[in-house]
C-alpha positions as CSV (number, residue, x, y, z in Angstrom):
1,X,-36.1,-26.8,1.4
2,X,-36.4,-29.1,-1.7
3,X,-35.4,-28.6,-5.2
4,X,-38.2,-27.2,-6.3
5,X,-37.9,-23.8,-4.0
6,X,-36.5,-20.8,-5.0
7,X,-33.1,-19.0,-3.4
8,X,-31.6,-15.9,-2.9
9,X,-28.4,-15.8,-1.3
10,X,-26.6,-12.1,-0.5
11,X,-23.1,-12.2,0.8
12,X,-21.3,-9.4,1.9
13,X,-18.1,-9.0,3.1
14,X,-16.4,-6.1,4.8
15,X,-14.2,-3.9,3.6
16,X,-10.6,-4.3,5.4
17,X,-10.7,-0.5,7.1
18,X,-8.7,0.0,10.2
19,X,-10.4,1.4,13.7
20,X,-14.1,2.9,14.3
21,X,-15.2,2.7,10.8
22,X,-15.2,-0.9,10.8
23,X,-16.8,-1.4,13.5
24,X,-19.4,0.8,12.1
25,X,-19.3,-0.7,8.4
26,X,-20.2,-4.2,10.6
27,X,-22.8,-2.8,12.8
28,X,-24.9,-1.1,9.4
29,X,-24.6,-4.7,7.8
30,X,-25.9,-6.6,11.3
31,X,-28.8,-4.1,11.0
32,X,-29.6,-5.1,7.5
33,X,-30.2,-8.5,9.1
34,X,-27.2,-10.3,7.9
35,X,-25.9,-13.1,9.6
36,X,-21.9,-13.6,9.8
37,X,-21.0,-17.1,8.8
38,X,-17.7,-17.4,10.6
39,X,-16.2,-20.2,8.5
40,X,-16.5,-18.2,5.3
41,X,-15.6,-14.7,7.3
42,X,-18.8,-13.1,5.5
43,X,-22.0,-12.1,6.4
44,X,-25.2,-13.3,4.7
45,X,-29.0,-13.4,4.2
46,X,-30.7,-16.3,2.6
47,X,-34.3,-16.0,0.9
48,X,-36.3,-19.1,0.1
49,X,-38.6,-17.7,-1.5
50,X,-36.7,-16.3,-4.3
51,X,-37.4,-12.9,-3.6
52,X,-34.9,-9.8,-3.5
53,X,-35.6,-7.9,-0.8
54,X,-34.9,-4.5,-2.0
55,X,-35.1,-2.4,1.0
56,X,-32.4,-4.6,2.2
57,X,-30.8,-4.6,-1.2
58,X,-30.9,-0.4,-1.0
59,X,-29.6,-0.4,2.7
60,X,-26.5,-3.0,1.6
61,X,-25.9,-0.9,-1.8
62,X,-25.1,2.4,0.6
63,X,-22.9,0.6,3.0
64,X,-20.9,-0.3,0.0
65,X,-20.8,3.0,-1.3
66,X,-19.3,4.3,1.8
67,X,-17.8,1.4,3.2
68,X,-16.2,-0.2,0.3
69,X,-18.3,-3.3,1.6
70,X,-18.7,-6.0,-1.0
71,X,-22.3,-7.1,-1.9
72,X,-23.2,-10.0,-4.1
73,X,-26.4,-12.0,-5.2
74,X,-27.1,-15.5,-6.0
75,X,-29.8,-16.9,-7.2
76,X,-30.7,-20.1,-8.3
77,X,-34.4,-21.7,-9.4
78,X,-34.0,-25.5,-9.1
């Protein structure tokens, strides 16, 4: 990627819940297509091309509301 590209960036990290619901809140991010980055214990999904996937976006927004999960979005235009 050059400087010229586009990024999106979504983190997520899990809520700290004991027993079977974590293991579920972890499972319904994997799903999304999030990718855990061990060295910064979160999960993420990186666009190129700039653009929010909102599906995704919609699918990561419920988590949280039941999880507690934290979602956040970066973007940057170089």
């Amino acid at each position: 990627m050059d400087n010229n590209d586009d990024l999106t960036l979504i983190r997520v990290v899990l809520a700290p819940i004991d027993g079977p619901r974590w293991d579920e809140q972890k499972e319904a991010v994997k799903a999304t297509g999030a990718i855990y980055q061990k060295p910064t214990h979160a999960w993420t999904i990186e666009r190129p091309d700039g653009k929010l996937p909102v599906d995704t976006l919609n699918d990561l927004y419920a988590i949280a509301a039941e999880y507690g999960t934290k979602v956040r979005i970066v973007t940057s235009r170089e």
